[in-house]
N, C-alpha and C positions, 0 to 999 in steps of 0.2 A: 504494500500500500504506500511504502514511503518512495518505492521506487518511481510511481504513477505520478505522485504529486511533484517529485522535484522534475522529473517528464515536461510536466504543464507547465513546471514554472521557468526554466531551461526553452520554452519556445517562444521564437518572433514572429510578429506579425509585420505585414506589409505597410510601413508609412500613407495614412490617407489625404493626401492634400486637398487642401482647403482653399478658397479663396481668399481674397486681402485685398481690405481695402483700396491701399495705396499700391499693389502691387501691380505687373501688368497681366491683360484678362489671359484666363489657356486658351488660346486658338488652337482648335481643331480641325483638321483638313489635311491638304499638301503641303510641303513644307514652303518656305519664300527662296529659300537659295539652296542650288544643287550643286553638285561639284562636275563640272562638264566633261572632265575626265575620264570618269567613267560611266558614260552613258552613249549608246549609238544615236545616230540620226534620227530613227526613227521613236524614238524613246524619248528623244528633245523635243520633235515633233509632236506628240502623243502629250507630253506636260503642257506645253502650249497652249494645243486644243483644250485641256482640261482647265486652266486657268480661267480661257475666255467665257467656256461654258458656265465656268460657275458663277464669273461676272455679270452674266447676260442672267443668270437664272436668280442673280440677289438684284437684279435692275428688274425687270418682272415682277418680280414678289411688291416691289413697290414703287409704284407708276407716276409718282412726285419726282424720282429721281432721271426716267432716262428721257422722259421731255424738256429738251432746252429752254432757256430764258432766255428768250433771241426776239426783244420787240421789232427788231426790221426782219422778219421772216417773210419769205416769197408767198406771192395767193395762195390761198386754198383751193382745191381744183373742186369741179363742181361735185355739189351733194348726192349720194350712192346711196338706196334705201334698200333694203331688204324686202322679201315677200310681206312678214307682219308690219313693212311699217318703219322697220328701224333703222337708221342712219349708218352704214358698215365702215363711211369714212371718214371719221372723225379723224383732229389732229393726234386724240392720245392712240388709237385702232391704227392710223399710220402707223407711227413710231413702234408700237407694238409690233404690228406684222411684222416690221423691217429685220426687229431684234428674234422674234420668232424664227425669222426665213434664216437668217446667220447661225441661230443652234441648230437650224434643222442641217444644213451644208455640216455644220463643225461634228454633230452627231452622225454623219456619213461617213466624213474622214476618220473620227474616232473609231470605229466599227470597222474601217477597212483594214486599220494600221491594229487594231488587237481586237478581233473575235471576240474576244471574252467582255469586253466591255460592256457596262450596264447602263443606261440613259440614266439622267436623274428621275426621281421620282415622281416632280411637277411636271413632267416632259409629254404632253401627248401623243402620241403614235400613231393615232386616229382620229383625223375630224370628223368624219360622218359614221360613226359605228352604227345607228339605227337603221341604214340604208344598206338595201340587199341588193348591190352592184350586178352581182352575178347573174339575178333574175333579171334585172332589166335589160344587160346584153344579151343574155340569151334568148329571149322572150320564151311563147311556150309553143315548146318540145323545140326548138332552136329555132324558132324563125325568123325574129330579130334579125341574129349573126349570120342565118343563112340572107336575109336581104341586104344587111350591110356589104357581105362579100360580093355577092352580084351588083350591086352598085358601084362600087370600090373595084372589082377587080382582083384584090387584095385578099389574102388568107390571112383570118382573125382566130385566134386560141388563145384561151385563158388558162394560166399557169399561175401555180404559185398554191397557197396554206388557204383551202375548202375550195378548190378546184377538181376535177375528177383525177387530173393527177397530180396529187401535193406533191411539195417539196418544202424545203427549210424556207425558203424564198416569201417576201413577202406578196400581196397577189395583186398579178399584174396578167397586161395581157402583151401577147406578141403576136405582132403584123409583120407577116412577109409578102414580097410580092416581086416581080417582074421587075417593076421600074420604080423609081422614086416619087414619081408620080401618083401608083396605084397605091404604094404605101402611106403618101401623103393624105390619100382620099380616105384611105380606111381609120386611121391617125383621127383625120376632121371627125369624122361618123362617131366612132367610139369618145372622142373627148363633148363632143354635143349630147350626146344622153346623159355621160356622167356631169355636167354641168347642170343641165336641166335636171337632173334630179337632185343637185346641192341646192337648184336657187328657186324653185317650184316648188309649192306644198306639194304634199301627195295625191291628195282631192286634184288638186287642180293639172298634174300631168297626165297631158293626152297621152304617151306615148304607153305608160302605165293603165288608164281605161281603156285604152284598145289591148293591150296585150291581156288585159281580164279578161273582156269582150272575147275574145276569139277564145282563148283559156274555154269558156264557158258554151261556144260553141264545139270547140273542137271534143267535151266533155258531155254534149246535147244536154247541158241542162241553161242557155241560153232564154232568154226570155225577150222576144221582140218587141221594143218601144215603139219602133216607128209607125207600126199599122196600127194600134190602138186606137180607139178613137175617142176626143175629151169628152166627159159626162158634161160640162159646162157650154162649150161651144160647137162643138161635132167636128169640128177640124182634125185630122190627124199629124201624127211628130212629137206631142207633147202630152200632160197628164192633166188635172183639172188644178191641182195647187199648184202647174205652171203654166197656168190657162192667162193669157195677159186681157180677157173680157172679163167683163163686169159676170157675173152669177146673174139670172136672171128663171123666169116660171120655164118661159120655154124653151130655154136652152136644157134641164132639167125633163124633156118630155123627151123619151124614146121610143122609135119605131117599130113595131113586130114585124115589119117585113125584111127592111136591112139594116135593122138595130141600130141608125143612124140618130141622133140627138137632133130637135127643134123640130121635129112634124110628128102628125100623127101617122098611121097607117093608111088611114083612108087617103089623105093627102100625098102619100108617097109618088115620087115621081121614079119609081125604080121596079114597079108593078108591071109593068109589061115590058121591061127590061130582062129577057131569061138571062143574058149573059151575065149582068151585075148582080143579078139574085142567085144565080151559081157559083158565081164567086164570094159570095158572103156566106153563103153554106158551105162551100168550101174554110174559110175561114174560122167560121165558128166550127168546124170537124177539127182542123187542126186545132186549136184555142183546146180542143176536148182531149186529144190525143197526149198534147203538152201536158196537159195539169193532171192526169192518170198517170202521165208516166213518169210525173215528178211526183 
């Protein structure tokens, strides 16, 4: 037992330092001076990058410091709004981008020159993560990419991490083609959809309701707008709460003979019409056919 205690009391612990007052703060990080001596080029390289990075990422963090105090600054070029509305080019949104687009080049470099490297943490690596890129080049069962290539000229393949054939690679697509020309065209094609769907709501991209639209025919569960006809006005193309007339008794009255809105039967002007009355039977056959076999 005497041997256990003088054990304990026989051992050190590790000095915990502490802060002070007047002392200078512990900086944490890379150190401020290397000895060049023994470091390769690419190594000096590699420090460099990391310094700037960390600069641009403590000018970030707080946006008082990397907008100048420059009262004779050149115009402001004209105002840029977004879909909702909001302004994208403000003086501070400038200055931001600019410092964004420089970590994003330096985190390239980084990455080339050590694999192993880890972005900082604040670092984004995806601006649109809600947007499913894939689906929109492809459209459905590929028909998109199969028109874009016929128009282009150009062979379109999407490679890279959730493609059909992954790799490490992040995902991108490659266009080959013949002449610079066809790849130029394919280039256009593929950066216009991915545009339009960063700067488009979702609601509002055609390119996206047609490829549902077709999705939904090629799946025969489609449901045809255009022949319907409004219960408000009898016109067809449209539905009654996007009927641009007033509501009215007789727009409200339907026909038993071509179920048309605003007349009665007896007044029908499509009663001794067999062709337009065999086509409404027709119609109404399919209308039956659709909703059984949905």
């Amino acid at each position: 037992m005497d041997t256990r205690q003088s054990a304990s009391a026989t051992r050190t612990w590790p000095a915990i330092m502490k802060s002070s007052k007047w002392g200078e703060p512990n900086r944490h990080g890379l150190p401020e001076t290397l000895k060049l001596d023994c470091l390769t080029s690419d190594q000096m390289a590699l420090f460099s990058v990391h310094v700037r990075i960390d600069e641009i990422g403590h000018l970030l963090r707080t946006p008082a410091n990397y907008i100048p105090a420059t009262p004779n600054r050149s115009p402001s070029p004209e105002p840029v709004y977004s879909a909702d509305g909001k302004r994208i080019n403000t003086r501070e949104l400038r200055y931001r981008k600019r410092l964004e687009d420089e970590r994003h080049k330096l985190v390239a470099i980084a990455m080339a020159i050590d694999p192993k490297y880890h972005p900082p943490t604040d670092y984004r690596q995806r601006e649109f993560p809600n947007i499913y890129f894939i689906g929109l080049l492809l459209g459905p069962r590929g028909s998109t990419i199969k028109q874009m290539e016929a128009d282009s000229g150009a062979k379109i393949a999407i490679r890279g991490k959730g493609s059909v054939k992954q790799g490490k690679e992040d995902l991108h697509c490659v266009i080959t083609g013949d002449t610079e020309a066809t790849v130029k065209a394919g280039c256009d094609l593929v950066n216009r959809i991915i545009e339009t769907a960063c700067t488009v709501p979702e609601a509002q991209n055609q390119l996206k309701r047609q490829q549902l639209r077709d999705l939904a025919a090629l799946n025969g569960t489609l449901w045809d707008d255009e022949n319907h006809v409004c219960q408000n006005c009898g016109a067809l193309g449209h539905k009654r709460y996007q009927c641009p007339e007033h509501s009215s008794f007789t727009n409200s009255v339907i026909c038993r003979s071509c179920r048309n809105a605003g007349h009665f039967a007896r007044d029908c002007m499509m009663r001794n019409k067999p062709a337009a009355m065999a086509e409404v039977t027709q119609r109404e056959t399919q209308m039956d056919q659709d909703t059984y076999a949905y």
